[in-house]
C-alpha positions as CSV (number, residue, x, y, z in Angstrom):
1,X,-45.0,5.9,-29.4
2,X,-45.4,5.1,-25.6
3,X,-42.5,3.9,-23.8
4,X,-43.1,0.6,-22.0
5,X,-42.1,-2.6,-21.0
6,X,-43.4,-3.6,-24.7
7,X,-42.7,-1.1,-26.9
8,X,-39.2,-1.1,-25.7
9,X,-39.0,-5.2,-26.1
10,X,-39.9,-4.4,-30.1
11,X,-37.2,-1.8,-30.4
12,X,-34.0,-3.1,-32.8
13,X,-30.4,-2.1,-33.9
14,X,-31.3,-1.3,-37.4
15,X,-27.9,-0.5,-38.9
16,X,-27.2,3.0,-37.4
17,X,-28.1,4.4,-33.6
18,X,-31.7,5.7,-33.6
19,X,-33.1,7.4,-31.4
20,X,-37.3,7.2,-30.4
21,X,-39.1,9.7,-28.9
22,X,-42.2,9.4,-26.4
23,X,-45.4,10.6,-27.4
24,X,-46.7,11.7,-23.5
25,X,-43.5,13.1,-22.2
26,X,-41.5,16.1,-24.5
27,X,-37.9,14.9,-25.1
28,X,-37.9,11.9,-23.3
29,X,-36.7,8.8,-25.8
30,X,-34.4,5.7,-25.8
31,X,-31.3,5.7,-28.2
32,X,-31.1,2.2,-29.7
33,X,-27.3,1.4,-30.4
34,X,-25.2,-1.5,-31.9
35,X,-25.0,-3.3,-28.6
36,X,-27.0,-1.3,-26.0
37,X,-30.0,1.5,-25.4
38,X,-30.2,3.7,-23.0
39,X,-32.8,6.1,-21.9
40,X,-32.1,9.7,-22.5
41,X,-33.9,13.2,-22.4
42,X,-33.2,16.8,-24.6
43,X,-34.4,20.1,-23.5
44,X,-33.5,23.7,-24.4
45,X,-31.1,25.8,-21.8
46,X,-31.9,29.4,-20.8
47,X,-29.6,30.1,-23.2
48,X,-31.4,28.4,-25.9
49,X,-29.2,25.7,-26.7
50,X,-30.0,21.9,-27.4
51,X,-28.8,19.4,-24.8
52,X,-29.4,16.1,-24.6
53,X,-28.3,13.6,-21.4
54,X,-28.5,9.9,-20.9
55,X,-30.4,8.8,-18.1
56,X,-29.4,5.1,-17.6
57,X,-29.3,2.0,-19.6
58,X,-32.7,0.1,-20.5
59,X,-30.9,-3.0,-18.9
60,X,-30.4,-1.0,-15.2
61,X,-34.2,0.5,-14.6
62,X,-37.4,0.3,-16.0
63,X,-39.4,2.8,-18.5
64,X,-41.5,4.3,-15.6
65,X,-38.2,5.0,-13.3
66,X,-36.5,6.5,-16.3
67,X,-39.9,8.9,-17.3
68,X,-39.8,10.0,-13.5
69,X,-36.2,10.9,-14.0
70,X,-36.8,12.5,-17.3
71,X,-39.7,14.6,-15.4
72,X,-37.1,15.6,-12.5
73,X,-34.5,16.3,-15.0
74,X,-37.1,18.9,-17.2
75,X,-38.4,20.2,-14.0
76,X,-34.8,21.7,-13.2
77,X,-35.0,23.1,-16.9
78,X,-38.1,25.0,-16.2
79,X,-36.1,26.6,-13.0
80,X,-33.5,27.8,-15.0
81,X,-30.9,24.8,-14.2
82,X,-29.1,22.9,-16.8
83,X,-28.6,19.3,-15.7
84,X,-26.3,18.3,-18.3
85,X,-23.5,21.1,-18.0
86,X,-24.0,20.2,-14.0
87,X,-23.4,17.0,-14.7
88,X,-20.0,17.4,-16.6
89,X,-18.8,20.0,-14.3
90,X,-19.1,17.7,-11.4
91,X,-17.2,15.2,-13.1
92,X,-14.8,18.0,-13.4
93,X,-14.7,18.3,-9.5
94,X,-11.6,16.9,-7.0
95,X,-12.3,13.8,-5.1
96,X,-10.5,12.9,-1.7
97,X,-8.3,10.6,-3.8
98,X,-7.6,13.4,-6.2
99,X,-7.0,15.5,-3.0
100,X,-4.8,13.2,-1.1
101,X,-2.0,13.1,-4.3
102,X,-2.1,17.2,-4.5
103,X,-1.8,17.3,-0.5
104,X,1.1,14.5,-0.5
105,X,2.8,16.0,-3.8
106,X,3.0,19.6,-1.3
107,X,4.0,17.9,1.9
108,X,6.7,15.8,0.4
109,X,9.6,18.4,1.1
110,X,7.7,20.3,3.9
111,X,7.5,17.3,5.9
112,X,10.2,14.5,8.1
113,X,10.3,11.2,6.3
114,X,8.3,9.3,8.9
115,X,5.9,11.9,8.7
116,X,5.1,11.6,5.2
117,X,5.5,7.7,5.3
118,X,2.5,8.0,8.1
119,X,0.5,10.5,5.7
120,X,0.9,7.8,2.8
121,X,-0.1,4.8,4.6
122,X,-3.0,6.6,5.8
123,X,-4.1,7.8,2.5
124,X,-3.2,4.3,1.1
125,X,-4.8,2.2,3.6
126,X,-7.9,3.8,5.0
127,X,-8.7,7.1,3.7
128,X,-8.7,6.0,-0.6
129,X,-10.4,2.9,0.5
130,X,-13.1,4.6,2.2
131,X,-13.6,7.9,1.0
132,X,-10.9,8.0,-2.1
133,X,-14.4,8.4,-4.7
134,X,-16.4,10.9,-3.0
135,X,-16.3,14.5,-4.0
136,X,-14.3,16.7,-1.7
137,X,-17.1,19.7,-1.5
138,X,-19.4,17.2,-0.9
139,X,-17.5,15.6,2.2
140,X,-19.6,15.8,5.3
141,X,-18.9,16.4,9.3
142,X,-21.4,13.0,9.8
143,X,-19.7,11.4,6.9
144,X,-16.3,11.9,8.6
145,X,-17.8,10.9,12.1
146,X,-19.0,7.6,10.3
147,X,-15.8,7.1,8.7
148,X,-14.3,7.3,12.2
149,X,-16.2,5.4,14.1
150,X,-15.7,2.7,11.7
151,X,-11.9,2.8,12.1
152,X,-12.5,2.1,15.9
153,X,-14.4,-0.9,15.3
154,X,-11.6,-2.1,12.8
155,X,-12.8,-1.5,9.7
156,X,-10.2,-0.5,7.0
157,X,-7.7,-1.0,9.1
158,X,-4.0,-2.0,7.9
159,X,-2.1,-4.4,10.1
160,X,0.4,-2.1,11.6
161,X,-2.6,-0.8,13.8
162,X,-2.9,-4.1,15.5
163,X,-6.5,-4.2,17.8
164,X,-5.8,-3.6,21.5
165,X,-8.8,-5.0,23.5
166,X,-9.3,-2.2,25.7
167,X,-9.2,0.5,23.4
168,X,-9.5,-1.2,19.8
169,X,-8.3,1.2,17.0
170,X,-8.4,4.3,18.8
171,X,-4.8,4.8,17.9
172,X,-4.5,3.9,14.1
173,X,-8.1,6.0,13.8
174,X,-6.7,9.2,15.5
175,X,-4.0,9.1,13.0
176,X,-5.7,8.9,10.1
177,X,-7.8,11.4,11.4
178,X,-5.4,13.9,11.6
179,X,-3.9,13.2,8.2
180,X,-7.3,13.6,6.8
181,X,-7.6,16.9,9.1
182,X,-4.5,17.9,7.7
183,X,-5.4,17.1,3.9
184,X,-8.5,19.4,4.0
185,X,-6.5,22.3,5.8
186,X,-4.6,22.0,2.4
187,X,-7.6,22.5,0.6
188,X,-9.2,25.5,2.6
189,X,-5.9,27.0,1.9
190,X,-6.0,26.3,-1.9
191,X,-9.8,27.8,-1.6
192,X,-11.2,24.4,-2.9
193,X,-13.3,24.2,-0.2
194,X,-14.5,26.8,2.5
195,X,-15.2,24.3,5.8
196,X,-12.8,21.4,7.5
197,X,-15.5,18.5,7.8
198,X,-13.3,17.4,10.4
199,X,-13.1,19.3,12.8
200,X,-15.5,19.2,15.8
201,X,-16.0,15.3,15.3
202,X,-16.7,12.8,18.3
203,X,-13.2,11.5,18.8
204,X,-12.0,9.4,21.6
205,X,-8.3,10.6,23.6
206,X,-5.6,8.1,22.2
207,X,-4.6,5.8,25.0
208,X,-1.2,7.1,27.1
209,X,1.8,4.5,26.8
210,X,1.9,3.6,30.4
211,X,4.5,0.4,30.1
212,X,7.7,-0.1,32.0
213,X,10.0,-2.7,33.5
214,X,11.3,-2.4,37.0
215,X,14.2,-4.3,38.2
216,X,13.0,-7.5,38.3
217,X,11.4,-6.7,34.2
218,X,15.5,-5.8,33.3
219,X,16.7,-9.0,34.7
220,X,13.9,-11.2,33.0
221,X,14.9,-9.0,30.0
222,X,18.0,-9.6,30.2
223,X,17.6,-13.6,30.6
224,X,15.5,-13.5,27.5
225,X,18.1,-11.7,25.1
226,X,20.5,-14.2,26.2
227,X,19.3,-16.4,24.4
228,X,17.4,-15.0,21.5
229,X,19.4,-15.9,18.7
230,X,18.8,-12.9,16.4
231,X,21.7,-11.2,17.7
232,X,20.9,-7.5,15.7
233,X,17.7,-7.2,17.5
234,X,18.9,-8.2,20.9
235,X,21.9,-5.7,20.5
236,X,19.6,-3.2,19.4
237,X,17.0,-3.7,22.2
238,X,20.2,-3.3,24.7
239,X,21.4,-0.5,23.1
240,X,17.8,1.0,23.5
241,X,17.4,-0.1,27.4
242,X,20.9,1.6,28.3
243,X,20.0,4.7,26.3
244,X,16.6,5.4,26.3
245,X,16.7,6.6,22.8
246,X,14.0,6.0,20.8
247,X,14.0,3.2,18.5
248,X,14.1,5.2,15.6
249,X,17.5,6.9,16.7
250,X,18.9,3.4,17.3
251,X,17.8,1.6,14.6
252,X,19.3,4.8,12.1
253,X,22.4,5.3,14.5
254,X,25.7,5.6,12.3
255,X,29.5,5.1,13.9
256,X,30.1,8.6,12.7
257,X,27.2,10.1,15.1
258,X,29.2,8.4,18.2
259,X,31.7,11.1,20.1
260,X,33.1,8.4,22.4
261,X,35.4,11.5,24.5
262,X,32.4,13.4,24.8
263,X,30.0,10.4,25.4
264,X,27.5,12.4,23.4
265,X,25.5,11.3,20.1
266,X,25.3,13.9,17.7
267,X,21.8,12.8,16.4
268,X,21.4,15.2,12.7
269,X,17.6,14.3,13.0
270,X,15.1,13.5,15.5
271,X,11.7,13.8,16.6
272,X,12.8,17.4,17.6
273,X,15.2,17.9,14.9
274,X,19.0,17.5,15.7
275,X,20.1,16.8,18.7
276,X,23.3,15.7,21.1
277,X,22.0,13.3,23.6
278,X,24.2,12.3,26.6
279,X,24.7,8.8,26.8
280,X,26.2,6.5,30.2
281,X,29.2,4.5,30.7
282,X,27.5,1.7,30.8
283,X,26.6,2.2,26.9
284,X,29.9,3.6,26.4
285,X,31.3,0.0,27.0
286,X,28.9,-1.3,25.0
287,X,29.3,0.3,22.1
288,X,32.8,-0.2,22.2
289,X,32.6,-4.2,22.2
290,X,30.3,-3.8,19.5
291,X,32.6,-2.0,17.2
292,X,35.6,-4.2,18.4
293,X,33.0,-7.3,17.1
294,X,32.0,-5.4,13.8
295,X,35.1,-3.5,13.0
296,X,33.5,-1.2,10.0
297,X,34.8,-0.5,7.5
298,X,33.7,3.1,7.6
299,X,32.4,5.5,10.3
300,X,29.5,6.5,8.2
301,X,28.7,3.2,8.4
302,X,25.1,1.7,10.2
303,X,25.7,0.4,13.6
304,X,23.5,-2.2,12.9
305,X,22.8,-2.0,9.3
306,X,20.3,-0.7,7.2
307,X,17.6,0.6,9.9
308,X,14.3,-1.6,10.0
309,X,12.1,-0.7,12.7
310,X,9.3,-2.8,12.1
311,X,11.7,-5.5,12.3
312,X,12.5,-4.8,16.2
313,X,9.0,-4.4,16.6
314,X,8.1,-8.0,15.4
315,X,11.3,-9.3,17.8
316,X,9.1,-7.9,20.7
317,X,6.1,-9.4,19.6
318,X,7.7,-12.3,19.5
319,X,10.3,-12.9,22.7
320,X,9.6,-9.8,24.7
321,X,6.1,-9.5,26.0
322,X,6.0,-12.9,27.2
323,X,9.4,-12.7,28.8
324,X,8.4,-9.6,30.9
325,X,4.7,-10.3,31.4
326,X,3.5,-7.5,29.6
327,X,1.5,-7.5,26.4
328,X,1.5,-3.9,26.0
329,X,5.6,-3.4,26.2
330,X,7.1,-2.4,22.8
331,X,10.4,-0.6,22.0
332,X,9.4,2.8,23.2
333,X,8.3,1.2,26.6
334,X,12.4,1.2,27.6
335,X,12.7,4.9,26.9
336,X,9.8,5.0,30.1
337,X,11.5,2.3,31.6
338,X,14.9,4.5,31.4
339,X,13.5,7.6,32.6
340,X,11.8,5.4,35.7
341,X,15.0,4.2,36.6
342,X,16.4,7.6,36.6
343,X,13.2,9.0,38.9
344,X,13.9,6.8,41.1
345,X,17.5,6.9,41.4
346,X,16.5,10.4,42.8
347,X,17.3,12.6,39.6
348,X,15.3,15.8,39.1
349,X,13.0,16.7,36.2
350,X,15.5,18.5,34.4
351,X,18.4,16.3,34.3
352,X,16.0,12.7,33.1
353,X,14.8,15.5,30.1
354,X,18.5,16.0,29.3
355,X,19.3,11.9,29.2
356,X,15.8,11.9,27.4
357,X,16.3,15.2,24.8
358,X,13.2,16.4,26.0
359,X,12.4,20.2,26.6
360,X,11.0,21.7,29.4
361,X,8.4,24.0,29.0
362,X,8.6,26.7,32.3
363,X,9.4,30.2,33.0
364,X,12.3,28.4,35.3
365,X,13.7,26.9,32.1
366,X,13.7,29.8,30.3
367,X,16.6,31.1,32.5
368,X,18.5,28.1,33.4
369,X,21.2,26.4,31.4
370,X,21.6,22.9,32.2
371,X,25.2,22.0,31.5
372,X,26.1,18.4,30.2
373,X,28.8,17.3,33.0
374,X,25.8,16.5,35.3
375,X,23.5,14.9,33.0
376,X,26.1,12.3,31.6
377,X,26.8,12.0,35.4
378,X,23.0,11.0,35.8
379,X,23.1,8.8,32.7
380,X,26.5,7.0,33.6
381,X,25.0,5.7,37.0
382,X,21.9,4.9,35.4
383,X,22.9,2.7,32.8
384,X,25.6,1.4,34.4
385,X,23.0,0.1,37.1
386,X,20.6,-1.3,34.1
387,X,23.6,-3.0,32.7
388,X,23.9,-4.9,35.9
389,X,20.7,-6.1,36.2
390,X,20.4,-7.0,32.9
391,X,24.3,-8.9,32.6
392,X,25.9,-6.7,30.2
């Protein structure tokens, strides 16, 4: 028989699965099943052994698509190839998604907590979405670049990376990016595949953070908490204006981490690792009215409970941009604002990095050893000054 439109219309379920061969084309034939046929096509490998591989179903194309198939398919036989072993082997291959749970099974212990949080919302929110099916050795440079240009323009991206006009999603996509850079160094390493697709891609420079208060932003600030009724987030964001911490370090901060004589935190994890930060007088005080207030029950207790950061960063969506008349001021904005304050109160380099935790990378540096007695110094004039202006 000849497969058409016609001859396929006649063919019938007649008890068992049949299968009918074309007369024109060797091995090419439809298997007729209970409740379906599909097109297939047999041929001998090199080896000498029968195979036989479905094409499609007789619902998806038509007779003359499937017999072009079928002649591709045989065509690959006659060079040696055998289609349907190819076939099972590359359902046997790793795709991203399959990647992404090796590479964030390895990192898990390897990595900080936020990091791997950041690695899993990635992978969750824009990298499965997008490229979770695709083979991983058949990942390309221009399917990456496509990937992240999309991310700029908005597309697959989770809520946390809110649009900024100016420079939409270049900050959620440069993230991603290097988690998917990272997830393919994995693999080189595993030898599952021999080239990063991502690397030389057309990227754009994440924008710098350049938002601060001056005065006048701490007394407006200062107004505003006042009378914000949610009295854990305006604490916090006091704490975080007297400090310049970083939001995570205040939102985690425990009673026990406090050495009040020393006015030093004894931070057990940071950005950096662990840490003792100087802090002022001016948060000294503060700290102590908040415990007199809280009186806990235990020093390994939260200063201000279980840590939510995403929390404080809704408050400052919500009361804090409008009240210093800056859309692009968030929680880290007071750690600039801190360090400002100190610049201008005519501290050096040296001694803002030592209120700040940050290292200094000179020769210099290398041989000096900045002692504390001067940094809490700085940091006791500086936040007793932003206490002022904000009415603490």
């Amino acid at each position: 028989m000849n497969i058409t439109k016609s001859t396929l219309g006649a063919l019938a379920f007649n008890g068992r699965e049949t299968t009918y061969f074309d007369d024109t084309l060797k091995g090419f034939g439809v298997r007729v099943g209970k409740t379906s046929a599909s097109y297939i096509v047999m041929y001998r490998n090199a080896y000498g052994k029968q195979k036989k591989m479905t094409i499609a179903k007789t619902t998806q194309i038509t007779p003359s698509q499937a017999r072009d198939e079928a002649k591709r398919i045989l065509a690959l036989v006659v060079q040696g190839k055998d289609p349907a072993s190819d076939k099972i082997e590359k359902r046997k291959e790793i795709t991203v998604s399959d990647l992404a749970r090796m590479f964030l099974a390895d990192r898990k212990p390897r990595v900080k907590l936020n990091t791997y949080q950041r690695y899993c919302q990635s992978v969750e929110y824009q990298i499965n979405p997008a490229l979770g099916d695709r083979y991983v050795k058949e990942l390309k440079r221009s399917d990456v670049q496509q990937f992240y240009n999309e991310m700029i323009e908005g597309k697959f991206m989770h809520r946390n990376y809110k649009r900024q006009a100016e420079h939409k999603y270049v900050s959620g996509a440069n993230i991603v990016r290097k988690t998917l850079h990272a997830m393919f160094e994995f693999a080189i390493v595993g030898e599952i595949v021999a080239v990063n697709p991502c690397d030389r891609l057309q990227t754009l420079s994440t924008p710098k953070r350049t938002a601060f208060i001056d005065e006048k932003g701490y007394v407006k600030l200062g107004e505003c908490l006042a009378f914000c009724a949610d009295k854990t987030a305006t604490d916090m964001t006091r704490l975080l204006a007297l400090t310049g911490c970083r939001k995570g370090e205040i939102a985690s901060l425990k009673w026990t981490y406090i050495d009040w004589d020393k006015q030093i935190f004894h931070f057990p994890d940071t950005k950096t690792g662990a840490q003792d930060r100087p802090f002022g007088s001016g948060a000294k005080r503060f700290m102590e009215k908040l415990k007199e207030e809280k009186q806990p029950p235990s020093a390994d207790e939260y200063v201000f409970g279980k840590p939510q950061k995403m929390a404080l960063v809704a408050f400052f969506e919500k009361h804090i941009k409008a009240a210093v008349g800056q859309a692009e001021f968030c929680p880290h904005a007071l750690r600039h604002s801190f360090a400002t304050m100190a610049a201008e109160t005519g501290y050096s380099d040296n001694i803002i990095a030592g209120m700040l935790g940050h290292s200094i990378n000179s020769i210099t540096h290398r041989y000096t050893h900045l002692s504390l007695k001067p940094v809490i110094q700085a940091a006791n004039i500086v936040s007793e000054k932003i206490a002022e202006l904000m009415g603490i």
